[in-house]
PAZAPA-4460 file (N, C-alpha, C; in steps of 0.05 Angstrom, whole numbers, plus 32768, in hexadecimal, padded with zeros to 4 digits):
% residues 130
    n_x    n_y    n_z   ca_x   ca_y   ca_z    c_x    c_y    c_z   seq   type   mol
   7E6E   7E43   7DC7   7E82   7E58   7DCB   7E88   7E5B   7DE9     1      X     A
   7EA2   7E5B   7DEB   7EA7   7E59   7E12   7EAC   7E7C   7E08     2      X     A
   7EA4   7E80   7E2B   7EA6   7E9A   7E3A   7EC4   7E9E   7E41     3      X     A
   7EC2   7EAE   7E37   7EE3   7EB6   7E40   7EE1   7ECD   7E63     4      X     A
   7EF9   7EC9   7E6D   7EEF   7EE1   7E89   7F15   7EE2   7E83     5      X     A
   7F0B   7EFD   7E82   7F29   7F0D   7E9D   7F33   7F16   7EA7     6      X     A
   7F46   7F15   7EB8   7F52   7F1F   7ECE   7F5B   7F39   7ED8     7      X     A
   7F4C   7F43   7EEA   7F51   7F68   7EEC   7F57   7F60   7F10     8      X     A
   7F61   7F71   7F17   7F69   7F6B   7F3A   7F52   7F7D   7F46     9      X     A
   7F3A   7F91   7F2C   7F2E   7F98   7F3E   7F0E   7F8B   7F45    10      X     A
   7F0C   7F7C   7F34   7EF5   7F67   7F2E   7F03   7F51   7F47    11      X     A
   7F1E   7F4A   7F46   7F22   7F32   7F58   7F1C   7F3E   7F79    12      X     A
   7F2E   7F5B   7F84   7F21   7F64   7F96   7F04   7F6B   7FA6    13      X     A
   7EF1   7F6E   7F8B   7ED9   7F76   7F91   7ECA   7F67   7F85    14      X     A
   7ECD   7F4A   7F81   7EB4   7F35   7F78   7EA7   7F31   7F89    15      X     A
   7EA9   7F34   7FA4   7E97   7F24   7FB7   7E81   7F3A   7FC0    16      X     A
   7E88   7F50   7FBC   7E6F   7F62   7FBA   7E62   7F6D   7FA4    17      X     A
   7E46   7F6D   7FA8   7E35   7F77   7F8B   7E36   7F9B   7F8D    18      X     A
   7E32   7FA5   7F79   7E2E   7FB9   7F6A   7E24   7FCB   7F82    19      X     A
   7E0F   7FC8   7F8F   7E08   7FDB   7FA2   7E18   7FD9   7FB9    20      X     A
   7E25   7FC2   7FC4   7E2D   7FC0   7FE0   7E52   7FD1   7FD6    21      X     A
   7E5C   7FD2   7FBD   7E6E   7FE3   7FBB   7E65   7FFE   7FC0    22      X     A
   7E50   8008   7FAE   7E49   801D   7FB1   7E47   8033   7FCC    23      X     A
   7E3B   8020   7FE6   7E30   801E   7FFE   7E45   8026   8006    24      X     A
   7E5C   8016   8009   7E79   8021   8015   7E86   8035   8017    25      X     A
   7E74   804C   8002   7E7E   8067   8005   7E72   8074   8018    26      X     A
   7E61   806D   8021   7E4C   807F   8034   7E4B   806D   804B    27      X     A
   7E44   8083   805E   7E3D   807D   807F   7E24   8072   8080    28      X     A
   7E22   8060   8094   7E05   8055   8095   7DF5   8073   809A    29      X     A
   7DE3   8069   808D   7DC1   807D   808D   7DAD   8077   808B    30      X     A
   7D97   807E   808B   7D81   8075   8085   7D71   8076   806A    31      X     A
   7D83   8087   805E   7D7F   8080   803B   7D83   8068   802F    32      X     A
   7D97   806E   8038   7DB2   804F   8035   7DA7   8030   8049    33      X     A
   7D8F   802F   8040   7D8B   800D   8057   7D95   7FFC   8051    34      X     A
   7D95   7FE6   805A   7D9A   7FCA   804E   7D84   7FCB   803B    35      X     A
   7D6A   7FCC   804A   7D5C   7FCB   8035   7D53   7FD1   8015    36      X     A
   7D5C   7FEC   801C   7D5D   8003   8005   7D70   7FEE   7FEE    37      X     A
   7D8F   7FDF   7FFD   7D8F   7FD8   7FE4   7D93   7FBB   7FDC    38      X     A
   7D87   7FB0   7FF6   7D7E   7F92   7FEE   7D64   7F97   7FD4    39      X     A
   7D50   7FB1   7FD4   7D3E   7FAD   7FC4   7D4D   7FAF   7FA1    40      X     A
   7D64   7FC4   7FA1   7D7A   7FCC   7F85   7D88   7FAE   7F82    41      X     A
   7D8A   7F9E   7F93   7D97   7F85   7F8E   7D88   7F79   7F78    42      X     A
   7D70   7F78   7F88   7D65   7F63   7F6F   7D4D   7F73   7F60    43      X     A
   7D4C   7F8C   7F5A   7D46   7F99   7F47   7D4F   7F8F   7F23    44      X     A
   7D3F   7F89   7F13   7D4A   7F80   7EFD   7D55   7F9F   7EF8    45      X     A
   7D6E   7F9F   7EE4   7D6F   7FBB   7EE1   7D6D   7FAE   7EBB    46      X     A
   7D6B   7FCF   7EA8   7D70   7FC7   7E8C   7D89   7FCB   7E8A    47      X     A
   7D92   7FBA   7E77   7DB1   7FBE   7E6A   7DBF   7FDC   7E71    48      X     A
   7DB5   7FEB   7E61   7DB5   8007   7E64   7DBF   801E   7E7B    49      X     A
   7DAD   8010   7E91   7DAE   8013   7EAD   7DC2   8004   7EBF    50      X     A
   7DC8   7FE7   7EBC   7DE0   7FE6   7EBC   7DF9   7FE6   7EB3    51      X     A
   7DFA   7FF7   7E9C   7E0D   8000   7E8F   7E16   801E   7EA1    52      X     A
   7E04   802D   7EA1   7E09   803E   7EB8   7E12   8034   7ED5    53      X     A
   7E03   8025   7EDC   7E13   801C   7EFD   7E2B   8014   7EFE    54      X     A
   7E32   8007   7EE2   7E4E   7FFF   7ED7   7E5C   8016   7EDF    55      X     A
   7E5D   802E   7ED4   7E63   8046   7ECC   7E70   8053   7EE9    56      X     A
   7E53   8053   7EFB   7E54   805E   7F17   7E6B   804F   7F24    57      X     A
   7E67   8034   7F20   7E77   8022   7F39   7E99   801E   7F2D    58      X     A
   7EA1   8028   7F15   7EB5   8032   7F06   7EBF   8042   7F0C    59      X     A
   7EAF   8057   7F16   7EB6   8072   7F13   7EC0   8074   7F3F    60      X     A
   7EB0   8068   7F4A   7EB6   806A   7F63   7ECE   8058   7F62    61      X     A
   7ED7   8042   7F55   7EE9   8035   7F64   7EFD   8045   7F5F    62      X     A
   7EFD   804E   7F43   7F19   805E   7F33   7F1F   8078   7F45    63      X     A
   7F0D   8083   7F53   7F0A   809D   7F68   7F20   8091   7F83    64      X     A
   7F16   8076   7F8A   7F20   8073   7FA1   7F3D   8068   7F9B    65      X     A
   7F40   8050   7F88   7F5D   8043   7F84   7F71   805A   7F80    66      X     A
   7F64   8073   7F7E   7F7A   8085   7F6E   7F80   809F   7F78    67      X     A
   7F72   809F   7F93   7F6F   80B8   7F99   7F8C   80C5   7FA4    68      X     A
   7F95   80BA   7FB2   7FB4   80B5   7FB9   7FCD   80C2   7FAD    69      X     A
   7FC1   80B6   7F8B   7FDC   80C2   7F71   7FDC   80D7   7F7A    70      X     A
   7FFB   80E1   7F73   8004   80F2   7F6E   800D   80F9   7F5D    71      X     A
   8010   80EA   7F44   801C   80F4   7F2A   8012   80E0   7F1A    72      X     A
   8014   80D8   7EFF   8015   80C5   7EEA   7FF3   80C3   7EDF    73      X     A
   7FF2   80AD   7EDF   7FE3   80A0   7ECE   7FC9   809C   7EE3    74      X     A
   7FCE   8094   7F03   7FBD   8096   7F0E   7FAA   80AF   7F1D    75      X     A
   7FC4   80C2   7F1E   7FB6   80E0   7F1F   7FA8   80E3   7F05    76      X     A
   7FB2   80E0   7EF4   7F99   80E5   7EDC   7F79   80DA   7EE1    77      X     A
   7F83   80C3   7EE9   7F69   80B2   7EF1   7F51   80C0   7F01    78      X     A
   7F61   80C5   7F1D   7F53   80CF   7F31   7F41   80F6   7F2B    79      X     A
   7F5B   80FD   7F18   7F4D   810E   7F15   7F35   8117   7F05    80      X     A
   7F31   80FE   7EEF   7F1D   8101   7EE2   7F10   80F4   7EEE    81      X     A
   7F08   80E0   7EFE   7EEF   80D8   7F10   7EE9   80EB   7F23    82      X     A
   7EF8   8102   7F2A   7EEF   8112   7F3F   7EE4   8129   7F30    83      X     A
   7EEF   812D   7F1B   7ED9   8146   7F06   7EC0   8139   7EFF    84      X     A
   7EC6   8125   7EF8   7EA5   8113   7EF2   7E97   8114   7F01    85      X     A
   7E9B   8104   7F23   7E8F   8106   7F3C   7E86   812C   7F45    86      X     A
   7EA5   813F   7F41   7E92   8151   7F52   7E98   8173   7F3E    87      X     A
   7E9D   816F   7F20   7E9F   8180   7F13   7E7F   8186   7F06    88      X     A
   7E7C   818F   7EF3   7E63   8196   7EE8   7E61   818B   7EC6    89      X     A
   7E4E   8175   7EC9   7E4A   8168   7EB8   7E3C   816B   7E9B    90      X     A
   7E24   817C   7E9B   7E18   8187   7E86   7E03   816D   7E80    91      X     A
   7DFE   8166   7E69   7DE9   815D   7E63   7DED   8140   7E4E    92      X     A
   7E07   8137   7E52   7E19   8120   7E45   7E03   810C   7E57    93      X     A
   7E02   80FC   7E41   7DF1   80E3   7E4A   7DFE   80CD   7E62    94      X     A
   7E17   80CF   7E64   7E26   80BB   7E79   7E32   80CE   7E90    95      X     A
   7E26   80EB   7E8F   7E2F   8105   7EA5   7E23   80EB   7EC6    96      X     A
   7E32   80FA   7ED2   7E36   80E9   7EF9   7E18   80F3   7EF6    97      X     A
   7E04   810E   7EF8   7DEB   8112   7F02   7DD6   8103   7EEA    98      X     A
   7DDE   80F7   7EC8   7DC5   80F2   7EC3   7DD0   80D2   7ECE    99      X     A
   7DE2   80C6   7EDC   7DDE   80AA   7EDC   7DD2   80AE   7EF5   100      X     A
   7DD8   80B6   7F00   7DC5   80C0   7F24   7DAE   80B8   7F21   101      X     A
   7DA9   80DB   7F0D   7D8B   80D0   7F13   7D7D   80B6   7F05   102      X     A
   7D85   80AA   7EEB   7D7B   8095   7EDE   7D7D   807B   7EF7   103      X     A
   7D8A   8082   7F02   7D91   8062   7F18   7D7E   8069   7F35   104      X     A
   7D7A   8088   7F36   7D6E   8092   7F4E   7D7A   808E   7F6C   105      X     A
   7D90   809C   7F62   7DA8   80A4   7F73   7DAD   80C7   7F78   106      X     A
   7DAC   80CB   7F89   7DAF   80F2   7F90   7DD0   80EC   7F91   107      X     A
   7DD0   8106   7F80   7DE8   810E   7F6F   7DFA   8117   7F84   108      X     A
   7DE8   8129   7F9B   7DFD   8136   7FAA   7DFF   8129   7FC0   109      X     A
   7DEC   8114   7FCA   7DF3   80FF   7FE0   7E0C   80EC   7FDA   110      X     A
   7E14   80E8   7FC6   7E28   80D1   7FB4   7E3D   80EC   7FB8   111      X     A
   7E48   80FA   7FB6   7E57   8112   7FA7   7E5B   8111   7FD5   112      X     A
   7E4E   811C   7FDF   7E52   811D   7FFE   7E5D   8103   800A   113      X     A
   7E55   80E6   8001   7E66   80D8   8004   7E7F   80CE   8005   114      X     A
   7E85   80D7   7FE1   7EA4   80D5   7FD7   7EAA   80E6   7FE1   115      X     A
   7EA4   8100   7FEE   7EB8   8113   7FF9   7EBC   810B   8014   116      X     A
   7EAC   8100   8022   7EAA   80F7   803C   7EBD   80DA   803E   117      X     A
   7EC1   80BE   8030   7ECC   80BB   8025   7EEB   80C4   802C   118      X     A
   7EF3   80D3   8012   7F0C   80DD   800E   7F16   80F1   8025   119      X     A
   7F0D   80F9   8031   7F17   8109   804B   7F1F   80ED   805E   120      X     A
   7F05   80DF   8066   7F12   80C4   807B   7F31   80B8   8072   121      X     A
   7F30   80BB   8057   7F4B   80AB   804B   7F61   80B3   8045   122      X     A
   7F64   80D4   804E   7F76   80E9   8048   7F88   80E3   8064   123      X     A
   7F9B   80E6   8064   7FAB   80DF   8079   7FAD   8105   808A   124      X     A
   7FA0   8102   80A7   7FAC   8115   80B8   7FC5   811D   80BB   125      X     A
   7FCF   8138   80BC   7FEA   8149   80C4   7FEA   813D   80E2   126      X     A
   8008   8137   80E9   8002   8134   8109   8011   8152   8114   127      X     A
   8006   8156   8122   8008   816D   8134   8020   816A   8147   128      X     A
   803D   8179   8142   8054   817D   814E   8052   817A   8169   129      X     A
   805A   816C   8180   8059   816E   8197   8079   817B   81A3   130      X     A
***
């Protein structure tokens, strides 16, 4: 049986980085955040399960960032339900932003300070009338 693959522009944009080094890109270097810290998540086996969640996370950040911009349609829909997911209140749903956190052992509100940190750098400044 051949493997079938196909074509998404966001898989073609972001093949050359793994799962954590997307992740990484939301946040400022720190000392949480080492190389190390996630050269060790690189080659961590994860279970299915668990990467079904990182699936989830690294879904959920790109859809935050590709979209943040909309202003109307289909992609403001988008953005706005990744931003209730990311920073609304989730309850106790098994795929909620805080239980994949913690199952992956990720702080909920260091990720959440990022995307907001993040989305402010990428908000375009008022210029000031001279």
């Amino acid at each position: 049986m051949e493997h079938e693959t196909t074509y998404s522009p966001m898989t073609a944009e972001r093949a050359g980085l793994t799962t954590s080094e997307k992740l990484a890109d939301c946040f400022e270097a720190d000392a949480l955040l080492s190389e190390r810290y996630f050269t060790d998540r690189r080659n961590m086996h994860l279970e299915p399960e668990k990467r079904l969640m990182l699936a989830i996370l690294e879904e959920a950040v790109y859809c935050f960032q590709d979209n943040y911009s909309a202003q109307r349609g289909t992609r403001k829909r988008l953005f706005d339900s990744a931003h209730q997911w990311f920073f609304g209140v989730s309850g106790d749903w098994i795929f909620s932003f805080e239980n994949i956190c913690s199952v992956l052992g990720f702080n909920p509100g260091y990720v959440r300070k990022g995307m907001a940190k993040w989305r402010e750098k990428e908000t375009p400044k008022p210029r000031c009338a001279a």
